[in-house]
C-alpha positions, 0 to 999 in steps of 0.5 A: 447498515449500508447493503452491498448494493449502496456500498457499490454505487459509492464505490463507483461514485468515489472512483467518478470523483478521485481526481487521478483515476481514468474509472472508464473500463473499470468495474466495481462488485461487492459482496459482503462488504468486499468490493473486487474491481476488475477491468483496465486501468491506463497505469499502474499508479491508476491502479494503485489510486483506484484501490485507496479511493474504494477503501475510503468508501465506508462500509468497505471491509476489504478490496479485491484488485484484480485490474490489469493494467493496460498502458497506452502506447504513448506510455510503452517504455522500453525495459533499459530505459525504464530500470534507468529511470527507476535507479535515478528516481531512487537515488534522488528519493533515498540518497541514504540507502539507493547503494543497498537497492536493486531492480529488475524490469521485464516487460515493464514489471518491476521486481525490486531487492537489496535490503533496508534497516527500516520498514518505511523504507521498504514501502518508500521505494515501491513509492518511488517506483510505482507512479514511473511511466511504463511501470506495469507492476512492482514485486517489492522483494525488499528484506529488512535487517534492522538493528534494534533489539526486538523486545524494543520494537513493540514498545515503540509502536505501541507509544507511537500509536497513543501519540496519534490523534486519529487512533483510539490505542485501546482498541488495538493490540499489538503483537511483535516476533523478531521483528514480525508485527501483527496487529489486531482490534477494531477501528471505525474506518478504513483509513483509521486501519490505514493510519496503525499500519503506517504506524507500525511500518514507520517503528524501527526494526519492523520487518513486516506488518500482518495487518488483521484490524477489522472495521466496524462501525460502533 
């Protein structure tokens, strides 16, 4: 079992490694297994990949992000310019549903709504946003509104988690409400909770995803 103390110095180590994390000003704590970073990052994507590199870190149970980001001024976008970037990355990434979509930029935050039938699409329009130089934050707003029954909905995903060669499937239960899924159990890993979140936001008719898998080595 692996103390605070060594789950930190991995965190740092994997933040020095991540290709596409400027780590400088940033700084890592953990305590109980809960690793906070604090500090700057230069974009709001670095951010973003300074999260996902700490959870691939093993014996992280969660992460705390509370980095701010601060751009340089090469990098400073002006509002109209940046909402005119986001809607053509948008229609250009999801031709099929950029008509039902909206953003709103305030200094750089991005606060995106409209509606979407599927919950993968959801997440694919904070995708699209979040890597845009001048992005400083995204607020995705985004309501689902599915057209499948939600008696429907839990099958699937249990189904799609069974096809999975990453997941043990009997080690997570699944729970479904009107298109609500909440997901329980324990995995070895980090990713492997990763991987039966994405699992469950690709199901047709997911709304939203409570993601309570707990990683436990065993």
């Amino acid at each position: 079992m692996k103390t605070d103390e060594e789950i930190r110095r991995d965190a740092e180590a994997e933040l020095r490694w991540a290709p596409n994390v400027d780590e400088k000003d940033m700084a890592v704590k953990v305590s109980g297994g809960v690793a906070s970073l604090s500090g700057f990052a230069r974009s709001y994507i670095d951010r973003h990949e300074a999260e996902i590199a700490v959870k691939r870190v093993a014996g992280v149970a969660a992460v705390a992000n509370d980095l701010a980001v601060r751009l340089p001024s090469i990098d400073e976008v002006p509002d109209p310019e940046l909402a005119r970037n986001i809607v053509t990355a948008i229609r250009f990434e999801m031709p099929a549903a950029h008509e039902h979509l909206q953003a709103v930029v305030r200094d750089g935050h991005v606060m995106l709504g409209g509606t979407v039938e599927w919950g993968f699409l959801k997440d694919q329009a904070e995708r699209t946003v979040r890597p845009l130089r001048g992005v400083k934050s995204v607020t995705n707003q985004i309501t689902v509104n599915p057209r499948i029954a939600p008696s429907e909905i839990k099958r699937k995903i249990q189904s799609a988690l069974m096809r999975s060669a990453q997941l043990d499937s009997n080690a997570i239960q699944v729970e479904s409400r009107e298109g609500a899924v909440t997901l329980r159990g324990k995995v070895r890993s980090w990713s492997e909770r990763q991987e039966a979140q994405e699992t469950a936001w690709s199901a047709p008719g997911v709304t939203s995803v409570t993601n309570n898998i707990t990683v436990s080595v065993y």
